[in-house]
C-alpha positions as CSV (number, residue, x, y, z in Angstrom):
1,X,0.0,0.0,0.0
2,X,1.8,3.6,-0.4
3,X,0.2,7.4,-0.2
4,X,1.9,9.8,-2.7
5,X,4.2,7.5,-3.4
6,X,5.9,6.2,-0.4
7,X,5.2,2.9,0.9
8,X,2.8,2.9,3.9
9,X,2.1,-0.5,6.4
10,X,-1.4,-0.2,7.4
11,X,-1.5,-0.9,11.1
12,X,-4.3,-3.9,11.9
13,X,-6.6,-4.5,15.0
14,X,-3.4,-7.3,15.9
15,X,-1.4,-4.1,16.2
16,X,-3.7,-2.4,19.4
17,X,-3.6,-5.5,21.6
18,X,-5.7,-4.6,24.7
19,X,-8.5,-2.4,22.8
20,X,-11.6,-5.4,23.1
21,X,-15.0,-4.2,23.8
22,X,-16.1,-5.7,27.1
23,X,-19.3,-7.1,26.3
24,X,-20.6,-7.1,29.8
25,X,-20.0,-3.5,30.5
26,X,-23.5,-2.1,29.3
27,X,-22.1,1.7,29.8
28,X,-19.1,0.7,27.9
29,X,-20.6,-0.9,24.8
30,X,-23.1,1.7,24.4
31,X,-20.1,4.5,24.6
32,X,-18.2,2.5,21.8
33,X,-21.2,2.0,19.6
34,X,-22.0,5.9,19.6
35,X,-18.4,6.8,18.9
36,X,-18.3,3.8,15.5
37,X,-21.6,5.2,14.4
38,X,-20.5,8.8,14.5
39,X,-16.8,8.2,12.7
40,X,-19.2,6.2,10.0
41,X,-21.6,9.0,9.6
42,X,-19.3,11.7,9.1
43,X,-16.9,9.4,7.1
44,X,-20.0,8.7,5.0
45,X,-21.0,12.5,5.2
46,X,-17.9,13.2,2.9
47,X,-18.2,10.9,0.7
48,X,-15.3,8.7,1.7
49,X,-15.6,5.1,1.4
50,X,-14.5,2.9,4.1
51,X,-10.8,1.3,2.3
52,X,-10.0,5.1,1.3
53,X,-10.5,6.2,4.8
54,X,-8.2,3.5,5.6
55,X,-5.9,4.9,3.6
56,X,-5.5,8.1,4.8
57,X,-5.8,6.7,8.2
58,X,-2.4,4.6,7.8
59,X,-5.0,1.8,9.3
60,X,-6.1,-1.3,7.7
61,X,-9.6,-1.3,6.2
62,X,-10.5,-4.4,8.7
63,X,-9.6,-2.0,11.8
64,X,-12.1,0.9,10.1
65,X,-15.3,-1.5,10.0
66,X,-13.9,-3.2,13.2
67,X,-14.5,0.4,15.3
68,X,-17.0,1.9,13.4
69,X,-19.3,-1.5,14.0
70,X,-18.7,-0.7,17.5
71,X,-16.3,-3.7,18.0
72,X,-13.1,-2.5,18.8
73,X,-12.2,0.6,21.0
74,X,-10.2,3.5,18.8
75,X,-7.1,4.8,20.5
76,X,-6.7,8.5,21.3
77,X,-5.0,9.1,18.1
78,X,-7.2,7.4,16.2
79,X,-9.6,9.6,16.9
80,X,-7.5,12.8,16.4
81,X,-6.1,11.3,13.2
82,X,-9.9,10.6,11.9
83,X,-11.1,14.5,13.3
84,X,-8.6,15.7,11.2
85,X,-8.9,13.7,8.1
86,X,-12.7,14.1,8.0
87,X,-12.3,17.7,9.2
88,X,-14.4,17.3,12.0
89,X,-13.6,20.1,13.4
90,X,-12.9,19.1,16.7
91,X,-16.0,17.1,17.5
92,X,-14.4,13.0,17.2
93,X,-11.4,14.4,18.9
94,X,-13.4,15.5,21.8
95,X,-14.9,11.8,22.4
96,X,-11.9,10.6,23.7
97,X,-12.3,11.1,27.4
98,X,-15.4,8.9,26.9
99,X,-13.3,6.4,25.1
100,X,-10.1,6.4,27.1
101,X,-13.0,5.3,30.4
102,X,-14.2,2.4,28.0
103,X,-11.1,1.0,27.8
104,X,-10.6,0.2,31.8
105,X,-12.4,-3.1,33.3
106,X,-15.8,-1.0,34.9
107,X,-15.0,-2.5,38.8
108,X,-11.2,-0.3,37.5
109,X,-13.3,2.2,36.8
110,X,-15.3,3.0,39.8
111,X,-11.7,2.4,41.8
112,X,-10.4,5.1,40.1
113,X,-13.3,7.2,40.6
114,X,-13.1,6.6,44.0
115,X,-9.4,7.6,44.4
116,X,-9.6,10.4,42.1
117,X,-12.6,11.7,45.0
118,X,-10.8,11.3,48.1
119,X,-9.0,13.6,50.3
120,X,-7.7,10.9,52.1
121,X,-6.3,6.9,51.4
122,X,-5.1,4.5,53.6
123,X,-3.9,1.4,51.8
124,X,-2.0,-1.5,54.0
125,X,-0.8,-4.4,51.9
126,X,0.6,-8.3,53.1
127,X,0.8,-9.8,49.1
128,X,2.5,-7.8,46.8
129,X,3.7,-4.1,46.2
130,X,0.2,-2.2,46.2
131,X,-0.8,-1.4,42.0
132,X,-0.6,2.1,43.1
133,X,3.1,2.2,43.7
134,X,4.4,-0.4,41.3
135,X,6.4,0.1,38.2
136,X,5.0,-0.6,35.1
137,X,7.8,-3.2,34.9
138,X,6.7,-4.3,37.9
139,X,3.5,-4.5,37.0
140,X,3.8,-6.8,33.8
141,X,6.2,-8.9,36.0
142,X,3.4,-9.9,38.0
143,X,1.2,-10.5,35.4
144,X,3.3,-12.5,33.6
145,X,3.2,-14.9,36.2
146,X,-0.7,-15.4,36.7
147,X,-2.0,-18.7,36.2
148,X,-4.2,-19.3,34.4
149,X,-1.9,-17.2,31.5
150,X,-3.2,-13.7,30.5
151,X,-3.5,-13.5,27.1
152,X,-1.4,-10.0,25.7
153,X,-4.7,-8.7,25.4
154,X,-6.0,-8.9,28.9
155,X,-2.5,-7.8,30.1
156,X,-2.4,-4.4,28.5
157,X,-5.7,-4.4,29.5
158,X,-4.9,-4.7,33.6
159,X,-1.9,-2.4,32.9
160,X,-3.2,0.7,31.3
161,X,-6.2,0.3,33.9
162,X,-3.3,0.5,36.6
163,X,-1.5,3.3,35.5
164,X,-4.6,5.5,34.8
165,X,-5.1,5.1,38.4
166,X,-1.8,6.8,39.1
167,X,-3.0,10.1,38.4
168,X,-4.0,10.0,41.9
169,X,-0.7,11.4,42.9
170,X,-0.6,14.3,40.7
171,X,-4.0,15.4,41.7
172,X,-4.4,19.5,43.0
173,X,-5.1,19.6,45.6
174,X,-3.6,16.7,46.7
175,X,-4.7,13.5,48.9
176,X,-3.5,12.5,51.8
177,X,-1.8,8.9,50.6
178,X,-0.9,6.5,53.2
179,X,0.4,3.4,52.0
180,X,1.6,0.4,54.5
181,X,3.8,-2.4,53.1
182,X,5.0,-5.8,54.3
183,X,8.7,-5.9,54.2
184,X,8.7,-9.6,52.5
185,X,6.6,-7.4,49.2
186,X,10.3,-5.4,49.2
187,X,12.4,-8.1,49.4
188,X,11.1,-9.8,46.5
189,X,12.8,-9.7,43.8
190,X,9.8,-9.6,41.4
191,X,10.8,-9.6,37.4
192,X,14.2,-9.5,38.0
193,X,17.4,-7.8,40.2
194,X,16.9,-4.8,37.7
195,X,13.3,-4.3,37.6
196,X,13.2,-4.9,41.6
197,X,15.8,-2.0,42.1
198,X,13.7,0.3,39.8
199,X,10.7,-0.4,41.8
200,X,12.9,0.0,44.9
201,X,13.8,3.9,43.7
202,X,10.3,4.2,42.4
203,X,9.5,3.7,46.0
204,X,12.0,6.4,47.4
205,X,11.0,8.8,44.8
206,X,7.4,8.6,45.5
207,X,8.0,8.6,48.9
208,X,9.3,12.4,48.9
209,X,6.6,13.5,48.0
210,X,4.9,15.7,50.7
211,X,1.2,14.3,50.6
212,X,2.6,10.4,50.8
213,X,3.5,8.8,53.1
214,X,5.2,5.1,52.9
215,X,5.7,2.7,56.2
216,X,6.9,-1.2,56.1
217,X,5.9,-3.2,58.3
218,X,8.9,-5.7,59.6
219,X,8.7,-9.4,59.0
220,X,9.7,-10.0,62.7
221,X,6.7,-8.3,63.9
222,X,5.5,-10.3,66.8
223,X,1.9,-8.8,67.5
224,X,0.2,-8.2,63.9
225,X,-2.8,-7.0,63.6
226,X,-2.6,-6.8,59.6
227,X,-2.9,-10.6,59.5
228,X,-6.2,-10.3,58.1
229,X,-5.1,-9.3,54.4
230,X,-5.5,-5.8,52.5
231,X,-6.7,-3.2,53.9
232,X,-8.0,-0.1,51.7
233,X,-10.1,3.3,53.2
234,X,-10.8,6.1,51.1
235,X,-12.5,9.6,53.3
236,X,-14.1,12.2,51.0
237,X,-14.9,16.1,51.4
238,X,-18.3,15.6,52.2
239,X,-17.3,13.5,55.4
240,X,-18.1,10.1,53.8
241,X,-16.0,7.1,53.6
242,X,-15.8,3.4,51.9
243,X,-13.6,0.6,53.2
244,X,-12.4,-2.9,52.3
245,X,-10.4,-5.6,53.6
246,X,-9.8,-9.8,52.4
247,X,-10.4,-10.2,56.2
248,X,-13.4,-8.6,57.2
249,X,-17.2,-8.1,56.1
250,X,-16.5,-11.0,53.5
251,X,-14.4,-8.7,51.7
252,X,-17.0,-6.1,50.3
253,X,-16.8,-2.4,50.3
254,X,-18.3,-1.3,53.2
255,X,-19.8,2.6,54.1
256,X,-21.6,1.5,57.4
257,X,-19.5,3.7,60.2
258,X,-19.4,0.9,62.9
259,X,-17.8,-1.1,60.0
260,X,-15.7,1.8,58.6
261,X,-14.8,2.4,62.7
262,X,-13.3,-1.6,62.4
263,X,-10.9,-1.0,59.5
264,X,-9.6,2.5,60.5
265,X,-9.3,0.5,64.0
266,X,-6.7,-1.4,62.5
267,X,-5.5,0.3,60.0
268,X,-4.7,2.2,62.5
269,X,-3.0,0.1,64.6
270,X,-0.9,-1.7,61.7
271,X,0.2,2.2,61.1
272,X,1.7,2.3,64.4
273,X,3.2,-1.1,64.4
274,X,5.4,-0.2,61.1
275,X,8.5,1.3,61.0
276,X,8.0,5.5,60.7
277,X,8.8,6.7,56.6
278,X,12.0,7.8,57.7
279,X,12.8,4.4,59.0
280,X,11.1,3.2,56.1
281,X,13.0,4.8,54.0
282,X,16.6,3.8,55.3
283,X,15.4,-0.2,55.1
284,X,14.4,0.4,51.4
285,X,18.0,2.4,51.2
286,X,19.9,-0.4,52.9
287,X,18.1,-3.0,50.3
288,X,19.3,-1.3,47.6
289,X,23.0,-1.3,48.9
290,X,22.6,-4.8,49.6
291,X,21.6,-5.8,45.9
């Protein structure tokens, strides 16, 4: 295929791994199936068939019926490339904050909604380094690993869903973020030496950070009262608050305040068991030097 003469390769739908319409996720599949009718009306509006478009999109043709059917979710650019070539003025390229949503699992999404409303988050975790403050090295590390096998799809999937969900930390103003981590989550060297002394730094970098705060809890902690699993409260302007923890309530979010009263109880208490950030921050130091 070329355009003006040069040769062009038409990127496919096995080019955007990660870009499946959820099927389940009514809100989602109605958001994607307004956005592929719109591109097709307008691209149909200008008299522009469907392989031309393609064309001018540098996107295969199967791709163009793919979205516009409603059956695959356009990236970003797509969108802005498509505005531009259909000289939309504006109007496909301002669907993508719609879009981008779509794209994230819906239980993601209402996570994220959560965080992104909270003035305050307490997070304690015993498993693994919480999604929050992991790498995106980390990240696929740890995904990799999952059994049953995520396919590519499903991976870039969980990953873009947990990186959207960083922009927590760059929110004005700012939460309060207090995040409490087992010591064993540190030590392990997930993905590799290198990949576990970048998410070691990430850790110190994050944890300068004036709004976040980052504790470990030490292995040889005799009286634990984090035994129960995660631990998660997010508080809110309006005085409000949602909890959640493996070890209580069955593991559903909760709002009740005698509930909410249990969690912050020993969230509480697991926050004064750990070591302080500054002591925190010399172990994660020392683990470094030791690598």
């Amino acid at each position: 295929m070329s355009v003006d003469g040069e040769a062009v390769q038409a990127r496919s739908e096995t080019d955007e791994p990660g870009w499946e319409v959820d099927r389940d996720d009514e809100w989602g599949v109605a958001v994607i199936t307004t956005v592929g009718r719109q591109l097709k009306l307008r691209r149909e509006s200008v008299g522009m068939r469907a392989a031309d478009f393609a064309v001018a999109m540098g996107y295969g043709e199967d791709l163009v019926y793919k979205i516009e059917a409603g059956n695959r979710i356009p990236r970003p650019e797509y969108l802005e490339k498509a505005d531009e070539v259909l000289g939309a003025g504006g109007l496909l390229a301002a669907m993508r904050e719609d879009v981008a949503k779509v794209r994230y699992p819906k239980r993601v999404r209402e996570l994220a909604k959560l965080e992104a409303n909270a003035v305050e988050v307490g997070l304690y975790s015993n498993h693994n380094i919480h999604g929050l403050l992991q790498t995106e090295e980390h990240m696929r590390a740890l995904f990799d690993v999952w059994l049953p096998a995520h396919t590519e799809e499903e991976t870039e999937h969980m990953v873009a869903a947990r990186l959207a969900r960083r922009t927590v930390f760059e929110r004005s103003p700012a939460p309060a973020l207090s995040f409490v981590q087992e010591e064993v989550t540190l030590r392990r060297p997930v993905g590799g030496t290198m990949v576990w002394r970048r998410q070691l730094e990430h850790l110190l970098e994050l944890g300068k950070l004036r709004h976040v705060s980052i504790q470990v809890m030490p292995t040889d902690c005799e009286d634990h009262f984090g035994t129960g699993g995660l631990i998660e409260v997010l508080k809110f302007p309006d005085g409000t608050a949602v909890g959640r923890s493996d070890g209580a309530f069955a593991g559903r979010p909760v709002t009740d305040p005698k509930q909410l009263r249990i969690l912050e109880l020993r969230y509480g208490m697991i926050r004064a068991q750990a070591l302080t950030p500054r002591e925190s921050r010399a172990l994660i130091e020392q683990m470094l030097g030791e690598s």
